[in-house]
GUSE-156220 format. One record per residue: x, y, z of N, C-alpha, C in turn; residue number from 1. Coordinates in steps of 0.05 Angstrom, whole numbers, plus 5000, padded with zeros to 4 digits. Layout:
X;Y;Z;X;Y;Z;X;Y;Z;NUM
...
REM end
This chain:
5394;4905;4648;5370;4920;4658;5376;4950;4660;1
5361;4972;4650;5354;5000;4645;5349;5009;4680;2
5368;5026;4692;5361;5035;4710;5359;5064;4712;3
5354;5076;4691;5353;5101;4686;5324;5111;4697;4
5313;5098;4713;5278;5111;4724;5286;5120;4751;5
5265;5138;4757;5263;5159;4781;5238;5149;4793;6
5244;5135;4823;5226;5122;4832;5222;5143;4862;7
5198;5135;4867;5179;5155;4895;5164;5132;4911;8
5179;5134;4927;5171;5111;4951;5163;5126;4978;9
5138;5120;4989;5127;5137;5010;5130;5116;5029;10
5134;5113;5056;5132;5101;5074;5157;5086;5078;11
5181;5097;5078;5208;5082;5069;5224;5076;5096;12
5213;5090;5119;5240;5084;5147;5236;5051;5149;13
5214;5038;5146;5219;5013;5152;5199;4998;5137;14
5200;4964;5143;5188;4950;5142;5186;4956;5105;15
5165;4936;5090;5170;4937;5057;5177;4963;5048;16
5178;4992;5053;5185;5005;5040;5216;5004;5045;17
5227;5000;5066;5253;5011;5064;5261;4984;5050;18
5257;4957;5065;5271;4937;5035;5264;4941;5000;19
5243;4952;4998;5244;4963;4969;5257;4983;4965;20
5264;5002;4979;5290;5024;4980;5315;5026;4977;21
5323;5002;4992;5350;4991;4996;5360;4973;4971;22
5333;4954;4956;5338;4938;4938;5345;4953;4904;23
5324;4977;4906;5321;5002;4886;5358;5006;4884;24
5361;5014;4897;5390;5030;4914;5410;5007;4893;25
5407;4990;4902;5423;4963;4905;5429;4962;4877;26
5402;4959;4862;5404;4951;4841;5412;4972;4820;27
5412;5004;4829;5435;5026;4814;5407;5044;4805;28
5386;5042;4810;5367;5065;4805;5367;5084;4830;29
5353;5115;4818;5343;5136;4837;5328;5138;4846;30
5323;5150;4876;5297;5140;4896;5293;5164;4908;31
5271;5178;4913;5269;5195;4935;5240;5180;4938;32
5253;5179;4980;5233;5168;4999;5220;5183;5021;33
5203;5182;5022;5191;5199;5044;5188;5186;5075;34
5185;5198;5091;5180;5188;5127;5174;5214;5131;35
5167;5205;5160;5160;5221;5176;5187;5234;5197;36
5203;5225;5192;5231;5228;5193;5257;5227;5188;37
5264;5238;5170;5287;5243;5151;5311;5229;5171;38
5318;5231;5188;5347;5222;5202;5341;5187;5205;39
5314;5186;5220;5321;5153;5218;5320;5143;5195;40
5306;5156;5174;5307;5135;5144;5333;5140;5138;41
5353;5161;5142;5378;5162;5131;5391;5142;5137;42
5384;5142;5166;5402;5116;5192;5400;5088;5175;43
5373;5083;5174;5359;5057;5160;5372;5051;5134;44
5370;5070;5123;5388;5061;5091;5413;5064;5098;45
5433;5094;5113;5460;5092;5107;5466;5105;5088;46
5494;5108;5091;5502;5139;5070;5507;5133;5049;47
5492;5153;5032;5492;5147;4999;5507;5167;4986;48
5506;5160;4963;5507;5177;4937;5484;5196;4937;49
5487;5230;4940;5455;5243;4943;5445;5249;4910;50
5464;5238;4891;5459;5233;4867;5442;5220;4863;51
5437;5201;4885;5422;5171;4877;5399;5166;4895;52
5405;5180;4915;5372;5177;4941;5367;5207;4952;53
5342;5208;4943;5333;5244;4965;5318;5219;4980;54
5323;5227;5004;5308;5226;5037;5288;5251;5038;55
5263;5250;5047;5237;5282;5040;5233;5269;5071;56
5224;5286;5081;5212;5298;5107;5174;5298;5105;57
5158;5287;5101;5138;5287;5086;5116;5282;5097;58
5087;5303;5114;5058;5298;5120;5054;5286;5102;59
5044;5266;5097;5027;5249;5073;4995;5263;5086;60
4987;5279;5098;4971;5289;5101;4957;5310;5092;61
4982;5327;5085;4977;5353;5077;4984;5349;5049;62
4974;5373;5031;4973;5374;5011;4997;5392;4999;63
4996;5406;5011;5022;5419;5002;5053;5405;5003;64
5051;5395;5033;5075;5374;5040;5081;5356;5009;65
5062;5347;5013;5064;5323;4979;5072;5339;4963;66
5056;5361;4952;5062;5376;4925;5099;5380;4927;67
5105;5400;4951;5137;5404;4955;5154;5377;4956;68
5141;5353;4962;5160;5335;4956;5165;5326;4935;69
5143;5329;4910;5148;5322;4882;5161;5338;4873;70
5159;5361;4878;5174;5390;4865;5208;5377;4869;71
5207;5377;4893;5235;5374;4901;5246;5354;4879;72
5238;5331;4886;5237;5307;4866;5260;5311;4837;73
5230;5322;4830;5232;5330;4793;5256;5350;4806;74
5258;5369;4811;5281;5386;4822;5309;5371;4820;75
5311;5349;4837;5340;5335;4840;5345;5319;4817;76
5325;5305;4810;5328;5285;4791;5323;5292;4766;77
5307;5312;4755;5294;5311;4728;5270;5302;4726;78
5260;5279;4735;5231;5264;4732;5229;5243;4750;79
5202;5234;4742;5193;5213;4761;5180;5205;4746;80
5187;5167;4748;5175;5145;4731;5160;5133;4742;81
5164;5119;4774;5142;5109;4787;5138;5120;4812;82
5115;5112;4825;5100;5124;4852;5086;5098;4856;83
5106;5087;4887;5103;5069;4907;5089;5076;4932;84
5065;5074;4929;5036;5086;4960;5047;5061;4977;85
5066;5063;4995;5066;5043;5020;5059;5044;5046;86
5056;5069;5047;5056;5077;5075;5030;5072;5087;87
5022;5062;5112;5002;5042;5118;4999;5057;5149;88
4962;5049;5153;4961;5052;5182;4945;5022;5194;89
4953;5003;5207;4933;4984;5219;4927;4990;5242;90
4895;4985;5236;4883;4993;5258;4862;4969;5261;91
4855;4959;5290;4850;4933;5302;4815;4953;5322;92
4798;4932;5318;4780;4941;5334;4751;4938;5325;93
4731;4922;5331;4702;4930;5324;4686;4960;5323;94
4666;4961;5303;4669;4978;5295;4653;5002;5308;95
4641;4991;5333;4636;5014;5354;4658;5019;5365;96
4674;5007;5375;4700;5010;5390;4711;5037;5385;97
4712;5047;5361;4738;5060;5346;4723;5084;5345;98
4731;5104;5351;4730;5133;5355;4734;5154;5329;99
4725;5176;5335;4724;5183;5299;4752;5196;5296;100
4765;5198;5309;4794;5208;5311;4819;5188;5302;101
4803;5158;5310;4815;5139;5301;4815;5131;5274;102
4788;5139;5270;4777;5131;5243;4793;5144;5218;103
4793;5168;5231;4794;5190;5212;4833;5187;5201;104
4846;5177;5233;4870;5174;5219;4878;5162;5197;105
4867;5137;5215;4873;5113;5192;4861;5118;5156;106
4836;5125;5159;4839;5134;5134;4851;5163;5119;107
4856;5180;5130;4881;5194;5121;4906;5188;5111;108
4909;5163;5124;4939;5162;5110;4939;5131;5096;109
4920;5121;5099;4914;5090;5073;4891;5098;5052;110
4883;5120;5056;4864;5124;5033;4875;5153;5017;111
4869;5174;5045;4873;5207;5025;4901;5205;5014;112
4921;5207;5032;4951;5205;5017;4947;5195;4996;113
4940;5170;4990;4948;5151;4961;4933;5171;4945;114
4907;5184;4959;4894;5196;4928;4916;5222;4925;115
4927;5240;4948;4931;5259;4941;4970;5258;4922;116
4982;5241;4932;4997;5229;4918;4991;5224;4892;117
4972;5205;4877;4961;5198;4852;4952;5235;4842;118
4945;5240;4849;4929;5272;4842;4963;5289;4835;119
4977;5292;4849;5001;5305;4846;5026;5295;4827;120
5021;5269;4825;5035;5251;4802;5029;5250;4771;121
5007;5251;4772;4996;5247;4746;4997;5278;4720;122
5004;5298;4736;5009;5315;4709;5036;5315;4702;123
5056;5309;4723;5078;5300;4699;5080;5272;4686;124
5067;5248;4693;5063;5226;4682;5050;5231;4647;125
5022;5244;4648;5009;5256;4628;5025;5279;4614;126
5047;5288;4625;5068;5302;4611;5083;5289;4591;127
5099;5270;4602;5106;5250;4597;5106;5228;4584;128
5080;5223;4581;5058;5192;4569;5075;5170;4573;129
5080;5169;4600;5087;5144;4620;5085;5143;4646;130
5089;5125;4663;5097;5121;4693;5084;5100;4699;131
5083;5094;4728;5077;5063;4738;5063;5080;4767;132
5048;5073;4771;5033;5075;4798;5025;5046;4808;133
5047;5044;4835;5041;5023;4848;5023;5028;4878;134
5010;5010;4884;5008;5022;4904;4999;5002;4924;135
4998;4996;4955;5000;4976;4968;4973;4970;4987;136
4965;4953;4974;4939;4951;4989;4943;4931;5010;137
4928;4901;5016;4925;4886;5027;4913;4875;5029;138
4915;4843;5029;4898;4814;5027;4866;4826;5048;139
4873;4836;5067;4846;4851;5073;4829;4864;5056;140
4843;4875;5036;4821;4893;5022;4812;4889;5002;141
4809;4851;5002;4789;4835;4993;4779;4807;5010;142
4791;4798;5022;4788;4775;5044;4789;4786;5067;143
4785;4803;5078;4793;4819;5110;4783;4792;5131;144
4797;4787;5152;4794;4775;5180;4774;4787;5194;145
4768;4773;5218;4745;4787;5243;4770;4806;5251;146
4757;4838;5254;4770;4848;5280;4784;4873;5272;147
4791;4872;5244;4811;4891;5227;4780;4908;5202;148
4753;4917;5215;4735;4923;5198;4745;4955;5187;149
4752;4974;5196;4760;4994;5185;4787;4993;5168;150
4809;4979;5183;4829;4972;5162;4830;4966;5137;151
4804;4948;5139;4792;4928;5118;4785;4950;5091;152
4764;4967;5109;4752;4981;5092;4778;5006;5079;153
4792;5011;5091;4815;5038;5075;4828;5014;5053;154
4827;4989;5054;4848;4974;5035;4827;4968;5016;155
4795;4958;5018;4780;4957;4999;4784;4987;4985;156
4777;5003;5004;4779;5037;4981;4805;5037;4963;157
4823;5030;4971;4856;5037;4955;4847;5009;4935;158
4842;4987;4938;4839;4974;4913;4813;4980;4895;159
4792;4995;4900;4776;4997;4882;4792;5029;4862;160
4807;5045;4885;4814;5063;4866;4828;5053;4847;161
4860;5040;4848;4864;5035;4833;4862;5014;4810;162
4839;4997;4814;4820;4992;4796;4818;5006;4772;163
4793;5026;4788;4789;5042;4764;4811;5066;4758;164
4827;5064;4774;4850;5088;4751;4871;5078;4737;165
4864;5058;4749;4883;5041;4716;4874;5037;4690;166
4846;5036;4689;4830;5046;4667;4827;5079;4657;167
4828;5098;4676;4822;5124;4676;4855;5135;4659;168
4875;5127;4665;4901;5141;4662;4914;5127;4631;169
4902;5098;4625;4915;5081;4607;4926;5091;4585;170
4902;5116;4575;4905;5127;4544;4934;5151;4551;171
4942;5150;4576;4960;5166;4569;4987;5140;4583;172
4985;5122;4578;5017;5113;4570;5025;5104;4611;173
5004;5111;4621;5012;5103;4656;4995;5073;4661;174
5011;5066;4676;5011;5034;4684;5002;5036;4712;175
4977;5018;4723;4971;5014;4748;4967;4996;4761;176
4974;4988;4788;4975;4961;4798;4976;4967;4825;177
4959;4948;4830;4950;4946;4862;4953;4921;4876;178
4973;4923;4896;4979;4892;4915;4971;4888;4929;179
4962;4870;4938;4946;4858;4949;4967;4839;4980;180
4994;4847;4996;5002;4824;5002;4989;4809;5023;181
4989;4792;5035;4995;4774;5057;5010;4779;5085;182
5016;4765;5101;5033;4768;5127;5061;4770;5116;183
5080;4788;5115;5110;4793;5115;5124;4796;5133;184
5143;4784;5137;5167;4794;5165;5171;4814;5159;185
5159;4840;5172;5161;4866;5185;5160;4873;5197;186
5152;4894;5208;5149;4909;5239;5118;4917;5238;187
5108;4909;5223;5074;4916;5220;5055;4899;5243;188
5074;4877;5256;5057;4862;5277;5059;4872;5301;189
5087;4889;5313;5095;4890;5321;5084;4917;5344;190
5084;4917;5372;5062;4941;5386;5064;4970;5371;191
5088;4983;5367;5096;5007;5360;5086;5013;5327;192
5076;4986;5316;5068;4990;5293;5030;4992;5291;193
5028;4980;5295;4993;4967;5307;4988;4991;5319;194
4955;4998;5313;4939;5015;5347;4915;5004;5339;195
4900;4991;5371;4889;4991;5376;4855;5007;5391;196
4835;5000;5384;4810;5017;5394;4824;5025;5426;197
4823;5045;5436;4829;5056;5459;4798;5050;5475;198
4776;5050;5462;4757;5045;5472;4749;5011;5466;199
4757;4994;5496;4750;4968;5484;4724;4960;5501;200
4708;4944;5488;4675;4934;5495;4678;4910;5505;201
4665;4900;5531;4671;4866;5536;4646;4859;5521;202
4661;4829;5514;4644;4816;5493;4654;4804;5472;203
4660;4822;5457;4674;4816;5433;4696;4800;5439;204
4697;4777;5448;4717;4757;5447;4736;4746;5421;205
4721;4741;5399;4729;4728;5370;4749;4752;5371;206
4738;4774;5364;4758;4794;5360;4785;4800;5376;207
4785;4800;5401;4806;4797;5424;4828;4773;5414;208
4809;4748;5409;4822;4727;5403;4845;4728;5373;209
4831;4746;5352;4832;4748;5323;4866;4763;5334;210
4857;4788;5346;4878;4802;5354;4906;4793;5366;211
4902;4775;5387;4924;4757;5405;4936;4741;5370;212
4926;4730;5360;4930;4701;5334;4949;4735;5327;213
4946;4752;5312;4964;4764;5294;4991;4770;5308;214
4986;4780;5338;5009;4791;5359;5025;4767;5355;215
5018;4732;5356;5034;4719;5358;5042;4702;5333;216
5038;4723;5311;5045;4708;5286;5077;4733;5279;217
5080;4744;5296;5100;4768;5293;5136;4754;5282;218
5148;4757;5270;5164;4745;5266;5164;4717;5250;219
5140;4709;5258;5139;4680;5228;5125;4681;5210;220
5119;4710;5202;5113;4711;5178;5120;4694;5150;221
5104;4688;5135;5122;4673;5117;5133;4684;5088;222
5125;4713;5085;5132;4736;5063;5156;4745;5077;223
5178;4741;5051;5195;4764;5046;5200;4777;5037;224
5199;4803;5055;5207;4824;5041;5216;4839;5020;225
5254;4826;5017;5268;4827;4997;5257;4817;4971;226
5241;4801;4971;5228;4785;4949;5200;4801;4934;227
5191;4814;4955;5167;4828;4957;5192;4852;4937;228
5201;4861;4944;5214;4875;4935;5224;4883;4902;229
5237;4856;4900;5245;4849;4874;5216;4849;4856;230
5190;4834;4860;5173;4838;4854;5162;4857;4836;231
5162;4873;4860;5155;4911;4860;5177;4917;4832;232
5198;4921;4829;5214;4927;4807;5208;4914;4784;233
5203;4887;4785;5195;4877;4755;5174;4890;4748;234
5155;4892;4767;5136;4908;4757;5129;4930;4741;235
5144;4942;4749;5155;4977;4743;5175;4973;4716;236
5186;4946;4712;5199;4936;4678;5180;4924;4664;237
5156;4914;4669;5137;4897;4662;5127;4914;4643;238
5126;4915;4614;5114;4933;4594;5072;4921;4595;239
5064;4902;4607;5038;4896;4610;5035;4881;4641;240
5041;4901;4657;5033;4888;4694;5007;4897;4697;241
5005;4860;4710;4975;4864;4727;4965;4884;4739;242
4938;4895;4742;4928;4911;4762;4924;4899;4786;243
4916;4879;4786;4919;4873;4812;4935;4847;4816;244
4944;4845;4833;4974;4824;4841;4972;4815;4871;245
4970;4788;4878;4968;4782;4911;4992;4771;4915;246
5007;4768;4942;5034;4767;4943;5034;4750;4969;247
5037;4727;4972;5045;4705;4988;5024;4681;4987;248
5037;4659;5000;5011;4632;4998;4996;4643;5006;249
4990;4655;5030;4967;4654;5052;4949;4678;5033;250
4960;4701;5017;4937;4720;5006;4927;4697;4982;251
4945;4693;4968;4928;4680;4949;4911;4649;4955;252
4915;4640;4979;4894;4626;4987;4870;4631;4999;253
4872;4659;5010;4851;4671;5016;4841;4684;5000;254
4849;4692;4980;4831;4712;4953;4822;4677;4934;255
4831;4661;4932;4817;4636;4921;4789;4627;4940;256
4794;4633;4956;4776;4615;4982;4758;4640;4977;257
4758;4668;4975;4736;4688;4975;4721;4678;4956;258
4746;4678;4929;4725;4680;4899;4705;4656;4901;259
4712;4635;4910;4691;4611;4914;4669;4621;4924;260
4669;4628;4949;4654;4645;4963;4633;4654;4945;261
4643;4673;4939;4628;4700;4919;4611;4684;4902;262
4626;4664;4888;4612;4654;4872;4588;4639;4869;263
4592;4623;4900;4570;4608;4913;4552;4621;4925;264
4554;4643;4931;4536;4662;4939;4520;4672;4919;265
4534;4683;4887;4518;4686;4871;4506;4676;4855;266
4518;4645;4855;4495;4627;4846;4472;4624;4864;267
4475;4622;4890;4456;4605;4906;4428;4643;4905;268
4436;4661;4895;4419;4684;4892;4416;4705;4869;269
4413;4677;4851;4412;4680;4824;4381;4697;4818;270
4374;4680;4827;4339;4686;4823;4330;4711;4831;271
4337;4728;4857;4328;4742;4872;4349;4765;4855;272
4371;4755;4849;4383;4786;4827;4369;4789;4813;273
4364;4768;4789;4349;4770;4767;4317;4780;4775;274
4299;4780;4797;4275;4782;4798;4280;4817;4800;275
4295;4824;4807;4291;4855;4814;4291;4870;4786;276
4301;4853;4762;4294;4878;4739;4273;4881;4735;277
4254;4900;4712;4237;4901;4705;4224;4879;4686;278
REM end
């Protein structure tokens, strides 16, 4: 296997990005990862070859931040083959609950980043006429649960983008794919990872309830990581990968159980589509 690619992994101090970091590493390719803190991702991975891993300091917010981290990039390494969008906000709460400050985070850094990332990637890819844009959505952001409605909606936005920009980029030689996973042993269940509506409404019980079921699914996840991992790399060797890809029993039983759904819904309102043309 060719490990000559220059990979860009955003969201790397923990949980799937840093085991895709560590596995990258492992397997003898170059990585620069971004956090929000350079010393613990160093901690997290451990001392390298700086031949082989840039650690970036990185707002996924700002625009410039991004731009200087690609610069740097192409700077240490020469190029960049793929761009890994992992970095995630879950946010828990009905949808009065949630405050526009809340709102606004969460989609900042599961929706704008990935675009502004994809936006900053793509003229050396189109330089190039190659690369891989991965990018990490969630079994939410086509089957979403009670309780996770805004989450829901930043992971529906990141899979319809890359949808269509896997169509939009094709003629120049770039590959797109959007995952979809499931529950993984990470730190994503876990309080310090999670935020919750600060503004909570009595009532909404299902939801409370929906919320307690995930707190105590923490640790028995049945996705791993490392595997999630390896995944992610074939993909990025895959000369024809899926655009879209679901990753554990529980997603792909729930994206089967939707499509039924969908389907029975659009049969059972066949008539009433069809009556609206002219």
């Amino acid at each position: 296997m060719k490990t000559d690619k220059v990979w860009f992994v955003t969201g790397a101090s923990k949980g799937m990005g840093l085991s895709l970091v560590r596995k990258l590493i492992e397997s003898g390719y170059s990585v620069a990862a971004t956090t929000r803190n350079s010393k613990s991702l160093m901690e997290a991975v451990g001392d390298l070859d700086k031949k082989q891993f840039l650690p970036l300091e990185v707002d996924l917010t700002s625009e410039q931040s991004v731009r200087k981290a690609f610069e740097k990039t192409v700077g240490h390494f020469g190029k960049i083959d793929v761009l890994v969008n992992n970095a995630g906000y879950g946010i828990g709460g009905a949808v009065e609950e949630l405050n526009q400050e809340e709102i606004m985070d969460s989609f900042d850094i599961n929706v704008m980043a990935v675009i502004k990332t994809m936006q900053t990637v793509m003229p050396y890819f189109r330089e190039q006429k190659s690369g891989n844009i991965i990018n990490i959505s969630s079994i939410a952001g086509f089957a979403p649960g009670i309780g996770w409605a805004m989450y829901a909606a930043t992971k529906y936005a990141v899979t319809g983008l890359s949808e269509v920009m896997a169509e939009d980029v094709k003629e120049f030689g770039v590959k797109v794919t959007v995952l979809a996973p499931g529950a993984f042993r990470t730190e994503f269940l876990k309080e310090n990872s999670l935020v919750f509506a600060e503004n909570k409404i009595d009532g909404y019980d299902s939801i409370r309830a929906s919320h307690q079921k995930y707190a105590a699914m923490n640790e028995t996840q049945a996705g791993d990581p490392d595997k999630l991992a390896q995944v992610v790399i074939a993909l990025a060797e895959n000369p024809n990968p899926p655009v879209r890809l679901y990753l554990g029993t529980d997603a792909y039983n729930r994206a089967k159980d939707k499509i039924e759904l969908l389907s029975q819904e659009l049969e059972n309102n066949r008539d009433i589509s069809y009556y609206t043309d002219f």
